[in-house]
mmCIF file as Biopython writes it, N, C-alpha, C and O atoms, coordinates in Angstrom:
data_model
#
loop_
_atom_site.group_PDB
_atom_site.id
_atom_site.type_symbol
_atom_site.label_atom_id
_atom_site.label_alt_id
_atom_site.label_comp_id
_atom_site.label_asym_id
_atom_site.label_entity_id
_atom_site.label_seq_id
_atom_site.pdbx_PDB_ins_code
_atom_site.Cartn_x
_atom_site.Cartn_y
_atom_site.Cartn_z
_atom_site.occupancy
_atom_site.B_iso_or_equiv
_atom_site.auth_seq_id
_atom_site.auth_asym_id
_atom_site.pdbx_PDB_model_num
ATOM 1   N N  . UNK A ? 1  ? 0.855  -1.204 0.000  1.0 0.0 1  A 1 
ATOM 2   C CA . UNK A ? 1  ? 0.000  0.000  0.000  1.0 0.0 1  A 1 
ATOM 3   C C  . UNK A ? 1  ? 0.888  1.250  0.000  1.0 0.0 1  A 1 
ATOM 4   O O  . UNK A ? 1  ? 0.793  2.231  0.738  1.0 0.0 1  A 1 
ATOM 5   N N  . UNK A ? 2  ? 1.685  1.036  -0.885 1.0 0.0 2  A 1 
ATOM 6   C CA . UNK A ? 2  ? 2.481  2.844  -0.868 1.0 0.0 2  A 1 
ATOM 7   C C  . UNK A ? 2  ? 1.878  3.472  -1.774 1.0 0.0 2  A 1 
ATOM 8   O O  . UNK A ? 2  ? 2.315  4.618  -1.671 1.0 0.0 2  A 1 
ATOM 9   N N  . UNK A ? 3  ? 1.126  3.446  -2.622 1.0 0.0 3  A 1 
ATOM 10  C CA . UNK A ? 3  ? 0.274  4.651  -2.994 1.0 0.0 3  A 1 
ATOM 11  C C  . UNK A ? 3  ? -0.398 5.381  -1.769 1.0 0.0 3  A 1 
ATOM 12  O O  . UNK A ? 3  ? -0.202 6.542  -1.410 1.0 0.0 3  A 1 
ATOM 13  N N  . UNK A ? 4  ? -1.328 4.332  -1.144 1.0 0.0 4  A 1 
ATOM 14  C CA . UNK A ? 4  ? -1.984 5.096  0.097  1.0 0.0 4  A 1 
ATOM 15  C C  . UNK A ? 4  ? -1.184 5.840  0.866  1.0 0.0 4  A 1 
ATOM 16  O O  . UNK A ? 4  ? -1.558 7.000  1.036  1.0 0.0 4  A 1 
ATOM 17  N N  . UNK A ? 5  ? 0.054  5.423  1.504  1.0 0.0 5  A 1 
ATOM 18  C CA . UNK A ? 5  ? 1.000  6.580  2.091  1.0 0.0 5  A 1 
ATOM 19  C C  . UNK A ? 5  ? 1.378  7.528  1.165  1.0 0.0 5  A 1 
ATOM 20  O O  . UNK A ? 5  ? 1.441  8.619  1.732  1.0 0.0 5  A 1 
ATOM 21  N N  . UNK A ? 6  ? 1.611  7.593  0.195  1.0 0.0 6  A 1 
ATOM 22  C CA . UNK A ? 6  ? 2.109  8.502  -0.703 1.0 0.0 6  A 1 
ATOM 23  C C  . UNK A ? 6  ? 1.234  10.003 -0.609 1.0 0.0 6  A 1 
ATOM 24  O O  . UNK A ? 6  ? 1.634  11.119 -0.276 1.0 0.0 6  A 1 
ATOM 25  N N  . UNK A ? 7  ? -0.309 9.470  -1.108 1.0 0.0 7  A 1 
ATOM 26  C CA . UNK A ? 7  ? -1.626 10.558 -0.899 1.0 0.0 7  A 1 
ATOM 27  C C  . UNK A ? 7  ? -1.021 10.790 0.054  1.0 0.0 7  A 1 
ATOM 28  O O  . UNK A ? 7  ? -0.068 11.549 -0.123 1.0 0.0 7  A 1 
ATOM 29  N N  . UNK A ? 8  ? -1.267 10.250 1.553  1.0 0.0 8  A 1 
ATOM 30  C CA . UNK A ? 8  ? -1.056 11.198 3.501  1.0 0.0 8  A 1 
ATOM 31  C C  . UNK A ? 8  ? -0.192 11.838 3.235  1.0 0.0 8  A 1 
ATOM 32  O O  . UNK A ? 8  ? -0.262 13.010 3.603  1.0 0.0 8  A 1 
ATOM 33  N N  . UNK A ? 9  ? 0.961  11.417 2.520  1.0 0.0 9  A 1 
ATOM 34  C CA . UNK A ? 9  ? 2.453  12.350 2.292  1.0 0.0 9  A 1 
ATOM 35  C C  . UNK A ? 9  ? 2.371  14.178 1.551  1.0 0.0 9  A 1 
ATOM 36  O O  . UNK A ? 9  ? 2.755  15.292 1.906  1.0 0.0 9  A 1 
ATOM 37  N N  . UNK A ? 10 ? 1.700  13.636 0.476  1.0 0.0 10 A 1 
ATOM 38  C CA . UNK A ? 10 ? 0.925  14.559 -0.794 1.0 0.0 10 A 1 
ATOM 39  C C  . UNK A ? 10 ? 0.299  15.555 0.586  1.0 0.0 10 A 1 
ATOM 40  O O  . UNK A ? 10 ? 0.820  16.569 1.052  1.0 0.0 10 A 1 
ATOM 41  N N  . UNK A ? 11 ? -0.609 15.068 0.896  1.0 0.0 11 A 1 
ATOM 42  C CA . UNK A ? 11 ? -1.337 15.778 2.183  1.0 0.0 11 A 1 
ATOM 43  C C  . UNK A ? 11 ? -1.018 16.248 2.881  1.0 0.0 11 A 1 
ATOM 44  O O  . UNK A ? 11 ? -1.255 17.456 2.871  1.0 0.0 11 A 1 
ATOM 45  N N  . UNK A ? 12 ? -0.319 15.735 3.908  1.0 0.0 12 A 1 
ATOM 46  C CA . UNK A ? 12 ? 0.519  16.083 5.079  1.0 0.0 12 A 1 
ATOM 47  C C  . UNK A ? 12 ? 1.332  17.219 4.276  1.0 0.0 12 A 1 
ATOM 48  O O  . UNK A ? 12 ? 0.931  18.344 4.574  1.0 0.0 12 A 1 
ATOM 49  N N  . UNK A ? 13 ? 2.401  17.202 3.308  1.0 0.0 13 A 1 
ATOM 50  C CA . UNK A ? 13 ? 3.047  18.355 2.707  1.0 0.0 13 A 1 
ATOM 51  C C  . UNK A ? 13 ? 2.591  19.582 2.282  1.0 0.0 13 A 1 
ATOM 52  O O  . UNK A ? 13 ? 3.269  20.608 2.323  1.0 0.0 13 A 1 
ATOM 53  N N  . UNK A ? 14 ? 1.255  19.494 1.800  1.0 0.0 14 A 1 
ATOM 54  C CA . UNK A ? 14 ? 0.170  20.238 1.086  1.0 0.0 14 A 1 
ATOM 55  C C  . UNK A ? 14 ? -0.405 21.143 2.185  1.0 0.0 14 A 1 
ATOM 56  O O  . UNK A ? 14 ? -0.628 22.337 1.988  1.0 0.0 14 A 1 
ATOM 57  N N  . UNK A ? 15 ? -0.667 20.433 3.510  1.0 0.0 15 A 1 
ATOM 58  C CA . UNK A ? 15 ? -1.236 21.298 4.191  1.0 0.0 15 A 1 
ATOM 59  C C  . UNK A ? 15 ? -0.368 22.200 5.088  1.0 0.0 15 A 1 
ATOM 60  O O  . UNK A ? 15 ? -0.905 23.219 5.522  1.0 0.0 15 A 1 
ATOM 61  N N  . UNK A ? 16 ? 1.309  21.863 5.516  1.0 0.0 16 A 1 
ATOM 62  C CA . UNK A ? 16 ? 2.231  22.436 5.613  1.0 0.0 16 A 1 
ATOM 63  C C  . UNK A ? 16 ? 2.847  23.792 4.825  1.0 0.0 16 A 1 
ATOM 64  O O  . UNK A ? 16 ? 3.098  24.862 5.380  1.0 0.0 16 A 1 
ATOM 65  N N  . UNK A ? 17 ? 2.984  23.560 3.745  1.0 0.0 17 A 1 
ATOM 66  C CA . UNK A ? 17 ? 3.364  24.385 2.769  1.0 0.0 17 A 1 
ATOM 67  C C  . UNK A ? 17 ? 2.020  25.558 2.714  1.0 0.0 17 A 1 
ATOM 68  O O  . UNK A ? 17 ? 2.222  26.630 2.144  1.0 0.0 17 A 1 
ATOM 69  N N  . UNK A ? 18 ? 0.886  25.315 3.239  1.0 0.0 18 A 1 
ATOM 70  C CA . UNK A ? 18 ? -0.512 25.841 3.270  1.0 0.0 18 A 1 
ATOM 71  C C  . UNK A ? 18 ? -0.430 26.887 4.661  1.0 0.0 18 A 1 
ATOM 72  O O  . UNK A ? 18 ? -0.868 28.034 4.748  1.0 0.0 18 A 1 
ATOM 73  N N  . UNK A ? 19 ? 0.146  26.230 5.500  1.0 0.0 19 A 1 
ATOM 74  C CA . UNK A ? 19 ? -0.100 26.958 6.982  1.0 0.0 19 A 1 
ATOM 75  C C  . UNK A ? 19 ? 1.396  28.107 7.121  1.0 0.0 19 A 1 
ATOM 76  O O  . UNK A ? 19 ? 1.685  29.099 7.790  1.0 0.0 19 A 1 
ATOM 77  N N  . UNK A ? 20 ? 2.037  27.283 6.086  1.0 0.0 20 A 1 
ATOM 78  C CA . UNK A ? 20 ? 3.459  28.540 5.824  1.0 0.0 20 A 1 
ATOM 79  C C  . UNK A ? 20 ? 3.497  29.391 5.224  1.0 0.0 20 A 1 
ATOM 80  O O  . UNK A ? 20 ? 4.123  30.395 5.563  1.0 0.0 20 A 1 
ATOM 81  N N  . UNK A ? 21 ? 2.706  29.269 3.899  1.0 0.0 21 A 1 
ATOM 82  C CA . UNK A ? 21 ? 2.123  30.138 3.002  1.0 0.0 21 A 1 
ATOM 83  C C  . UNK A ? 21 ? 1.493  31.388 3.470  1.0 0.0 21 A 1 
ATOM 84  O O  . UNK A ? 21 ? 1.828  32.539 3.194  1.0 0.0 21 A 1 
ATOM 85  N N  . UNK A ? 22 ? 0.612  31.017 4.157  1.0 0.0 22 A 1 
ATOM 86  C CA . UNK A ? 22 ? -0.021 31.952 4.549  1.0 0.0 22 A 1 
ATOM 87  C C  . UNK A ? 22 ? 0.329  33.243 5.369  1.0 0.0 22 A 1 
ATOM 88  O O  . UNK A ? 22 ? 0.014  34.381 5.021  1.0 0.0 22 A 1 
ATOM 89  N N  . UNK A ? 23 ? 1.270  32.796 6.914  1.0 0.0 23 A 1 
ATOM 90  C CA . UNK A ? 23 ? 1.844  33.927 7.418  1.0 0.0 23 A 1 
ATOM 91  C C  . UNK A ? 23 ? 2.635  35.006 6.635  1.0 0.0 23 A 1 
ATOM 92  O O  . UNK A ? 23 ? 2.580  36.236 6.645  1.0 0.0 23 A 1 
ATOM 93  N N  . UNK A ? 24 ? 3.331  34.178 6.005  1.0 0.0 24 A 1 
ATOM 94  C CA . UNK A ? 24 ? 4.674  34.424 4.689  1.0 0.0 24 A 1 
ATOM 95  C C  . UNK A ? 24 ? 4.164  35.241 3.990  1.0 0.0 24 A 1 
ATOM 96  O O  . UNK A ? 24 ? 4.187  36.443 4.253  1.0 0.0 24 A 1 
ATOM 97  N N  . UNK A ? 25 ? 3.677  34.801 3.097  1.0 0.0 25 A 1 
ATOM 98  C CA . UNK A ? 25 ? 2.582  35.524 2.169  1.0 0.0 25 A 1 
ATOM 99  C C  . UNK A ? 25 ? 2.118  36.707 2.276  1.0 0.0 25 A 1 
ATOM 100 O O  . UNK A ? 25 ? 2.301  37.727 1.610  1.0 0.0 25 A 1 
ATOM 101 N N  . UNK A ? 26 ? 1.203  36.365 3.611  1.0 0.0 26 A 1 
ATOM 102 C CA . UNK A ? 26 ? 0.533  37.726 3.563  1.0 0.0 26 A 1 
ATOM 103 C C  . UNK A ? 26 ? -1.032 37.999 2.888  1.0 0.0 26 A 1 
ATOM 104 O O  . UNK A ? 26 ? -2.020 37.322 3.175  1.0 0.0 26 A 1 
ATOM 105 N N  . UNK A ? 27 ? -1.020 38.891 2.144  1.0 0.0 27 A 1 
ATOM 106 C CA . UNK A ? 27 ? -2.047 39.149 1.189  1.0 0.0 27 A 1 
ATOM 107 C C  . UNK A ? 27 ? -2.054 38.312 -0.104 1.0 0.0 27 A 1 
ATOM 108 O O  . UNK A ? 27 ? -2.505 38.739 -1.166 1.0 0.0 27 A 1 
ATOM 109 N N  . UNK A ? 28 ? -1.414 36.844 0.099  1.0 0.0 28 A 1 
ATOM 110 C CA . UNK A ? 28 ? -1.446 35.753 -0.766 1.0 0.0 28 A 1 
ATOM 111 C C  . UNK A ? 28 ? -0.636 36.140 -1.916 1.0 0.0 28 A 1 
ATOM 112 O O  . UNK A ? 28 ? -0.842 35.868 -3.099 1.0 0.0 28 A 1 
ATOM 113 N N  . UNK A ? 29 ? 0.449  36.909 -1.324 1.0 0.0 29 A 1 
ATOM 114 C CA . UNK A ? 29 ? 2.139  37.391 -2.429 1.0 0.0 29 A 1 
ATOM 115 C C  . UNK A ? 29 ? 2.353  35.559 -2.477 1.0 0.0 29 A 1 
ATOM 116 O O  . UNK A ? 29 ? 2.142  34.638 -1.689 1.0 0.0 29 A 1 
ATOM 117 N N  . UNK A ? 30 ? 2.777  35.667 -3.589 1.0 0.0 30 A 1 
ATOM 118 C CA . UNK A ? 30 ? 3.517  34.286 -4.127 1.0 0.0 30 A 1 
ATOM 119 C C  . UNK A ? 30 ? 4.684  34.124 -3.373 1.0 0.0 30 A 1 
ATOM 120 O O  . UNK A ? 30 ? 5.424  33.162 -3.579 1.0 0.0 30 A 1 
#
């Protein structure tokens, strides 16, 4: 089943990069 971990991975990274983004960002600057 390493596809299935792969998605949580996909996920888990996705929502990281999401909660960093945001402070960083700002007014959603790239």
């Amino acid at each position: 089943m390493e596809i299935f971990g792969f998605y949580i991975w996909i996920f888990l990274v996705g929502s990281v990069l999401k909660a960093n983004t945001k402070p960083k960002g700002g007014c959603g600057a790239n």
